[in-house]
C-alpha positions as CSV (number, residue, x, y, z in Angstrom):
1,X,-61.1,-44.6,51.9
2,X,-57.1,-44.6,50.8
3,X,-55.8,-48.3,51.0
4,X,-53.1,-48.0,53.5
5,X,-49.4,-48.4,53.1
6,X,-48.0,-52.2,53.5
7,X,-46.0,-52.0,56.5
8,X,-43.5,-53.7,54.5
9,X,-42.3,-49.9,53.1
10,X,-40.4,-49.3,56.5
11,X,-38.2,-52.1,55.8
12,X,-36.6,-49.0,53.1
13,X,-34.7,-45.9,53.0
14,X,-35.9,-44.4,49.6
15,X,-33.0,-42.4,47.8
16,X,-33.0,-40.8,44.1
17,X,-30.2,-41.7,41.9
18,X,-28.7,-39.4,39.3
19,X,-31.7,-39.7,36.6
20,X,-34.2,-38.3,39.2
21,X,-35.9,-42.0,40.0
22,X,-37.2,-43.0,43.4
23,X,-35.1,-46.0,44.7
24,X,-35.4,-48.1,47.6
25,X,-32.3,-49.4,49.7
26,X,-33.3,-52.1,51.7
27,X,-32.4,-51.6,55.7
28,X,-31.0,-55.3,56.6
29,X,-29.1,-55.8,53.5
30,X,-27.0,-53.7,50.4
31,X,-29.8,-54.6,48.1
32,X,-31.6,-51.4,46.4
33,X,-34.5,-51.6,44.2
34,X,-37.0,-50.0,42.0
35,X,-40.8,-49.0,43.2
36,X,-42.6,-52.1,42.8
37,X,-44.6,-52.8,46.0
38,X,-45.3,-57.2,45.2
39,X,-41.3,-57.2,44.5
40,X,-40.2,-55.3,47.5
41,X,-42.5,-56.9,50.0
42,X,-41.3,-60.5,48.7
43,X,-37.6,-59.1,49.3
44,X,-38.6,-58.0,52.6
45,X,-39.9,-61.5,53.3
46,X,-37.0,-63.3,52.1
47,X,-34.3,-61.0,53.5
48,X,-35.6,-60.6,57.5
49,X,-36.6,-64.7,56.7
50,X,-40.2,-64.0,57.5
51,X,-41.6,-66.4,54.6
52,X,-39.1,-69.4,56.2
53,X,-40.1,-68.7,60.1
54,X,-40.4,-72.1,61.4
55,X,-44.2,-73.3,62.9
56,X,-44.3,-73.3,66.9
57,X,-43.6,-76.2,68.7
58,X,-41.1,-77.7,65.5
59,X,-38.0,-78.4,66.7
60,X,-34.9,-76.8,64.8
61,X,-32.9,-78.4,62.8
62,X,-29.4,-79.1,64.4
63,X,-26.3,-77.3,63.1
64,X,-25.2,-79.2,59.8
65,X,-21.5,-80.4,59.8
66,X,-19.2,-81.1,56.6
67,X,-15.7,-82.1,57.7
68,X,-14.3,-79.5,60.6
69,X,-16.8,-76.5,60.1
70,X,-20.0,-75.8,61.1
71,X,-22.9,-73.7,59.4
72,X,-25.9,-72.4,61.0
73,X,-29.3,-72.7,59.0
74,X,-28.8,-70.6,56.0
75,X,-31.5,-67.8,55.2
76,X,-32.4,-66.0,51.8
77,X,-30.3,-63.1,53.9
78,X,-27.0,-65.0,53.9
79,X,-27.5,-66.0,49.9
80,X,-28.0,-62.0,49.4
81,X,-25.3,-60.8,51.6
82,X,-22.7,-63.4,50.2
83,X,-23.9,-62.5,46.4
84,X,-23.0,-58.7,47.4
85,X,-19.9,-59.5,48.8
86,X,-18.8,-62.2,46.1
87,X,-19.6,-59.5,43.5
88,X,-17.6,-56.4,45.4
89,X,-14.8,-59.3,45.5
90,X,-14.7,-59.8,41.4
91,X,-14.8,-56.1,40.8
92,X,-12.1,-55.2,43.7
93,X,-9.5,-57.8,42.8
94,X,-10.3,-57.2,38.7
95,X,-11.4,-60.9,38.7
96,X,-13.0,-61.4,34.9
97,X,-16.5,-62.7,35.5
98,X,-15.7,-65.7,33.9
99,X,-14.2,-67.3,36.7
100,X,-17.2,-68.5,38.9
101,X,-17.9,-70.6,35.6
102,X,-14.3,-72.2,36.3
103,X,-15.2,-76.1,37.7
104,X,-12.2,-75.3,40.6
105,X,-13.8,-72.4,41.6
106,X,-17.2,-74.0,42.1
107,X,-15.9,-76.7,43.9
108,X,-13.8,-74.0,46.1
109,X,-17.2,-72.3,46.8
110,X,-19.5,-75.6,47.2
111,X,-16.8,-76.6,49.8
112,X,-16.9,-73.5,51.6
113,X,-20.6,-73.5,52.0
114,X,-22.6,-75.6,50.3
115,X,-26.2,-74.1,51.2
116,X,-24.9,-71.1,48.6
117,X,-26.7,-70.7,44.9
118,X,-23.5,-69.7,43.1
119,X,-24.7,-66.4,40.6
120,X,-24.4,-67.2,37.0
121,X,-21.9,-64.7,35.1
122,X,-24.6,-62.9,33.7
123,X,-26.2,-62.7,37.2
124,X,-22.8,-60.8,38.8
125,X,-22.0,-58.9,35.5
126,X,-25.6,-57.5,35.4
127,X,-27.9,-57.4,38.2
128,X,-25.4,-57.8,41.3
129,X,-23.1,-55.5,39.9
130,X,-25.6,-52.4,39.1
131,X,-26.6,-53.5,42.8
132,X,-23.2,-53.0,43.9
133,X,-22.5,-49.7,42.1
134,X,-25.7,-48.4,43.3
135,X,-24.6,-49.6,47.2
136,X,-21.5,-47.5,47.0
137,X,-23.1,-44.7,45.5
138,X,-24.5,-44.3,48.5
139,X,-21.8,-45.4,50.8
140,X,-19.7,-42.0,48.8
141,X,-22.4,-39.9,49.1
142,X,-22.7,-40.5,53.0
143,X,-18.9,-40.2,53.2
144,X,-18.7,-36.8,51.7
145,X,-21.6,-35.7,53.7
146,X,-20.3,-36.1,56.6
147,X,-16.9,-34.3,55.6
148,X,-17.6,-30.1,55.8
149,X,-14.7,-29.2,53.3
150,X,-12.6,-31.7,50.8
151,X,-10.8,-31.3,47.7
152,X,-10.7,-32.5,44.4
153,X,-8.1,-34.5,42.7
154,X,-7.9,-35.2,38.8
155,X,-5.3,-37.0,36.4
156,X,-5.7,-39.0,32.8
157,X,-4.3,-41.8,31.9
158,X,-4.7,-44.0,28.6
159,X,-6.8,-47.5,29.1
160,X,-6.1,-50.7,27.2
161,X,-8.0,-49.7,24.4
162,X,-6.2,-46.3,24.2
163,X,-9.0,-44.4,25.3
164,X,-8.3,-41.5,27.4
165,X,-9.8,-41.7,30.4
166,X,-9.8,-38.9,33.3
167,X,-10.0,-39.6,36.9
168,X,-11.9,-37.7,39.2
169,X,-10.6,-38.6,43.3
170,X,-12.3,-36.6,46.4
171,X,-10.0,-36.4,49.4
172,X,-11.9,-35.8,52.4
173,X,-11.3,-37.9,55.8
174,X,-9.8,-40.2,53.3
175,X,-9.7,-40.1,49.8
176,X,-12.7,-41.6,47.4
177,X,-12.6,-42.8,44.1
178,X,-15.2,-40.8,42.7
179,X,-15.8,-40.7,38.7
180,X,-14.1,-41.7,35.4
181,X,-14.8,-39.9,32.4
182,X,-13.9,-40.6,28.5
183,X,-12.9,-38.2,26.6
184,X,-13.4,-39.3,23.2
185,X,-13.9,-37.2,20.2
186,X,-12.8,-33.9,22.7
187,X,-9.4,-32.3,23.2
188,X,-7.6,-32.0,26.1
189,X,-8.1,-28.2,25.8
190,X,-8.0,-26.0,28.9
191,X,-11.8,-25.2,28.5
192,X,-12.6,-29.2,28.4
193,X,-10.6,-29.4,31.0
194,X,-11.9,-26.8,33.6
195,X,-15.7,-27.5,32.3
196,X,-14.5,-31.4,33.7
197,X,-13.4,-30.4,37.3
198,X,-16.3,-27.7,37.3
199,X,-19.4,-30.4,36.7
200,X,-17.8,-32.7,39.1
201,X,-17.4,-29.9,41.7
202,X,-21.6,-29.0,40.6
203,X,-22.1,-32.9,41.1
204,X,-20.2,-33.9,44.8
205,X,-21.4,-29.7,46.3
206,X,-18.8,-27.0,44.7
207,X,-19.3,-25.0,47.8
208,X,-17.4,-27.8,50.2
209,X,-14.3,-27.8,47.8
210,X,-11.6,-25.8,48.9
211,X,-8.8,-26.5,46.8
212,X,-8.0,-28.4,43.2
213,X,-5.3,-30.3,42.4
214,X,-4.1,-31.6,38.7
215,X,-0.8,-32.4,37.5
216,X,1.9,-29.5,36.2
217,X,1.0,-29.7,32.7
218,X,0.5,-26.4,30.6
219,X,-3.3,-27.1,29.7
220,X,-3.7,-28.0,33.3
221,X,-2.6,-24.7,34.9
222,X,-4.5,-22.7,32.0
223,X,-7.6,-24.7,33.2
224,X,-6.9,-23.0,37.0
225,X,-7.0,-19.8,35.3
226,X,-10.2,-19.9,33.8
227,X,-11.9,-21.3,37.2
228,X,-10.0,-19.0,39.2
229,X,-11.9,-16.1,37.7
230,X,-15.2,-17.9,38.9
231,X,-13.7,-19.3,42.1
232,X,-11.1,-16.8,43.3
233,X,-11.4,-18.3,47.0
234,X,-10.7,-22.0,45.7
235,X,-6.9,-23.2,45.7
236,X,-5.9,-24.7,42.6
237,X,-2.4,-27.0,43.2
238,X,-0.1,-28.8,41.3
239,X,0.8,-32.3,42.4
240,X,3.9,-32.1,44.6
241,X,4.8,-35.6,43.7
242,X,4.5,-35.1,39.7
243,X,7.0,-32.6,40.0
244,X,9.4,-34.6,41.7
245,X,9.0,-36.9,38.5
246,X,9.8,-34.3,36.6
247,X,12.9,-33.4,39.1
248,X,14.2,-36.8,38.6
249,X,13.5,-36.5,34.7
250,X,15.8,-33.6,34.1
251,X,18.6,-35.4,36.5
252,X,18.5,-38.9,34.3
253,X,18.6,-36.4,30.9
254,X,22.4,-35.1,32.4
255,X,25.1,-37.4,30.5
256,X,26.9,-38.3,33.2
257,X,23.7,-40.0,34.9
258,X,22.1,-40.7,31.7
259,X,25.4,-43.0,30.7
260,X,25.1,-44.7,34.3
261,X,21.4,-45.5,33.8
262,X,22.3,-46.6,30.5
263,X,24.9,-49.3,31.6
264,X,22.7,-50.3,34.4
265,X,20.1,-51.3,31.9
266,X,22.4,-53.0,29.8
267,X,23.2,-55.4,32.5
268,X,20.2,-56.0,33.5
269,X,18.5,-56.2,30.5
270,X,21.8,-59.1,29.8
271,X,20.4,-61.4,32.7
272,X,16.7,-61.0,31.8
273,X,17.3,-61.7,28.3
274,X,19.8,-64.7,29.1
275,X,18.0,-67.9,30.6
276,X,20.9,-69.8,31.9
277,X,22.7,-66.3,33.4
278,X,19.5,-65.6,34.7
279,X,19.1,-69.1,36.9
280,X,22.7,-68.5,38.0
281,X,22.2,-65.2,39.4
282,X,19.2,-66.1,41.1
283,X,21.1,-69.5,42.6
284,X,24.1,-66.7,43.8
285,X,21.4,-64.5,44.7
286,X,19.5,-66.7,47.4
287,X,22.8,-67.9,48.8
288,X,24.5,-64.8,49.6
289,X,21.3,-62.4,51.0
290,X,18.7,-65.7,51.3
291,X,16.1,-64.2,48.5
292,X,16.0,-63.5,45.0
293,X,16.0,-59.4,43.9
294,X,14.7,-58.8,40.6
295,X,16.0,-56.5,38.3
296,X,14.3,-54.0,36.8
297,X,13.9,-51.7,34.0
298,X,12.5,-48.1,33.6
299,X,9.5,-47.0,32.9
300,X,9.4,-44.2,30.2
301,X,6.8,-41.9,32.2
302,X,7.6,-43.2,36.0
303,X,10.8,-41.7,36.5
304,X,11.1,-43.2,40.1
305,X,11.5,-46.5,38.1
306,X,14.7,-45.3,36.7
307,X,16.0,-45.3,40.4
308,X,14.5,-48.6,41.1
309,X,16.8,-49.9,38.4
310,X,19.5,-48.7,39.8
311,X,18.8,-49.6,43.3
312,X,18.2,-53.1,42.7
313,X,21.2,-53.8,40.4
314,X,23.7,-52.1,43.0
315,X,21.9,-54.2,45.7
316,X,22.9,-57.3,44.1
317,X,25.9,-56.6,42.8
318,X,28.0,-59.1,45.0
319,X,25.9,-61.8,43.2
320,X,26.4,-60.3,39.7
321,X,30.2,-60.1,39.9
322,X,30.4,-63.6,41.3
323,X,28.8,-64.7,37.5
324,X,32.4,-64.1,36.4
325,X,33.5,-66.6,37.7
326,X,30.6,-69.5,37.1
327,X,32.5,-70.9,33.8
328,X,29.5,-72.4,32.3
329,X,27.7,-69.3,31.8
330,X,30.5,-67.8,28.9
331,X,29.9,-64.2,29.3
332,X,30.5,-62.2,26.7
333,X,33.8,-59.8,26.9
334,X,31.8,-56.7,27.2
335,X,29.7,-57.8,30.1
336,X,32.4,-59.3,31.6
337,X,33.9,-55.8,31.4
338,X,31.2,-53.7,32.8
339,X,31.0,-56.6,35.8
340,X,34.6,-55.9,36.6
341,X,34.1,-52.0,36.1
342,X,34.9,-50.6,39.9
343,X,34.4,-47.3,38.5
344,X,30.8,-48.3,37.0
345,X,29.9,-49.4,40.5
346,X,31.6,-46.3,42.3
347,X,29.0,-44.0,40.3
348,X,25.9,-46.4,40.3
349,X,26.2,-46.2,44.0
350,X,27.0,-42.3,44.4
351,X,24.1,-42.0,42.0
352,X,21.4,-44.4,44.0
353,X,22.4,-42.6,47.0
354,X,21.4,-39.4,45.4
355,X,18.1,-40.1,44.0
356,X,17.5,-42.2,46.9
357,X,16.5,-38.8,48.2
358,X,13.6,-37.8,45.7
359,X,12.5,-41.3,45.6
360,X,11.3,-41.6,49.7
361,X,9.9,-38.8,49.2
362,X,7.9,-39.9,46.3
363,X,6.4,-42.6,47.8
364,X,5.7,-40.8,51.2
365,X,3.6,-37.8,49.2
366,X,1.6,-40.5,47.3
367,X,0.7,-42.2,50.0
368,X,-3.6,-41.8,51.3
369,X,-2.4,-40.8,54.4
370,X,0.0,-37.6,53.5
371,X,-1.1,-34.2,54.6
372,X,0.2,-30.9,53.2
373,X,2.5,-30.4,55.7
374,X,4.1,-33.1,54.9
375,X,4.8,-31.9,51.1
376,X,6.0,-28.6,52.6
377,X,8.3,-30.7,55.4
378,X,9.9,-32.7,52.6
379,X,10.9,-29.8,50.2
380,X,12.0,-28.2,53.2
């Protein structure tokens, strides 16, 4: 006769992950684990508290105090839902894994609850973090199951290292970080390109994705060709808010805006570079608006940034022509110049007002919560 199941199994929702291999998600916590029946049914024990139950007639402890708070007894379940949640934390706020290693950090963490076994960094960076990737594996996969129709969104970027890294996002109710693929020793040709949006289409259900969307680039739309002729009923988009970039990138190359930009950025760059003027302007700053406003310098591929700069100098500018007349400071005649300049400040202002425009509209299309109408509302 067959040697029945362990009632312990129904404690599990078995799932396979990407290499084909059974897993099993526990049903009271995030935990997931691998087929091993003496390990899952001491997890079971530990996480519902059954291998801590208290005798009958013992009296329960009373609710331990330390200073103002209170903590109730504290299970094996707490210890495994506060290592999940202390993991997610380190990876969400790009916390390096050193830190729980840092003496003022344990002490934060024995004060807040002393009952808690603080993970050692090769505990979070190993086993609680596969645990955590694994946990919202599933929580994506649920997400875009319940969604009937999403789309896909895709842009590179370049990582500390300077490897080129491409992003895979899938906007359904809301959008979801997906993927993030290397491309190493491969070009950024358009058949590398549409064989990258095809396998994540095969990988999150092609037949739910109704539209694609990439940036404007040349290889980019030659990779819409070539799945167009597979998929001639999928959409394939350009981002609406790269092109304003590029909008705004063809404005700052005019010379009449490119010599505004250019004085704006002298000026700044003369307070940020200057200690003393700097203090001063802060000091002038916080007494005539009651807060300090940075100045800032553009970024070479954010073109919105170039309108930043201009923004923020022209909205301190009754501070930055009061620094003419602080006499310790000894600005130098061609600052002193630009300062005075009435025409300089005539055209910064005619010129924020203008991109003003491209900028709102920039920041409303990359929001999570624009819709397409709203890109067709804006160019409108």
């Amino acid at each position: 006769m067959p040697k029945s199941k362990g009632s312990f199994w129904s404690e599990f929702e078995v799932t396979i992950d990407s290499n084909g291999k059974e897993k099993y998600k526990c049903k009271t916590c995030p935990g997931i684990w691998s087929k091993n029946a003496s390990r899952l049914k001491e997890h079971v024990e530990q996480c519902k508290g059954t291998g801590t139950s208290q005798p009958q007639g013992t009296k329960r402890k009373k609710q331990q105090t330390f200073d103002e708070y209170k903590y109730d007894t504290f299970t094996p379940r707490d210890q495994i839902i506060l290592e999940s949640l202390l993991a997610r934390a380190f990876c969400s706020a790009g916390i390096s894994f050193n830190a729980i290693e840092n003496e003022d950090f344990i002490l934060f963490l024995k004060k807040a609850c002393p009952s808690f076994k603080i993970p050692s960094r090769t505990t979070i960076s190993n086993t609680l973090l596969d645990q955590e990737f694994n946990h919202l594996q599933l929580i994506v996969k649920s997400a875009l199951s319940e969604s009937p129709t999403y789309c896909l969104i895709s842009d590179g970027w370049s990582n500390v290292q300077r490897t080129s890294i491409v992003n895979y996002m899938i906007s359904a109710s809301n959008p979801i970080f997906f993927k993030a693929t290397a491309f190493k020793e491969e070009r950024h040709t358009a058949e590398n390109i549409a064989i990258g949006l095809e396998t994540i289409m095969e990988e999150a259900g092609i037949n739910k994705f109704s539209a694609i969307i990439t940036d404007n680039a040349p290889n980019m739309k030659a990779a819409w060709k070539i799945l167009k002729q597979k998929y001639p009923k999928k959409i394939f988009l350009g981002c609406w808010a790269h092109g304003i970039h590029l909008w705004m990138k063809d404005i700052i190359n005019i010379e009449w805006v490119k010599d505004i930009l250019e004085k704006a950025k002298k000026l700044s760059n003369y307070f940020r570079n200057h200690q003393v003027a700097l203090a001063t302007l802060r000091r002038l700053q916080k007494e005539k608006y009651g807060k300090e406003i940075a100045l800032i310098l553009p970024c070479e591929t954010r073109w919105r940034s170039s309108y930043s700069c201009i923004d923020h100098l022209f909205h301190t500018k009754s501070a930055v022509r009061s620094t003419i007349a602080e006499d310790h400071l000894n600005l130098d005649d061609r600052t002193k110049l630009l300062i005075s300049d009435d025409n300089f400040w005539n055209n910064l202002e005619k010129l924020q007002n203008f991109l003003g425009q491209f900028a709102i509209c920039i920041k409303k299309l990359e929001g999570d919560e624009s819709l397409l109408s709203t890109a067709y509302l804006k160019y409108q």
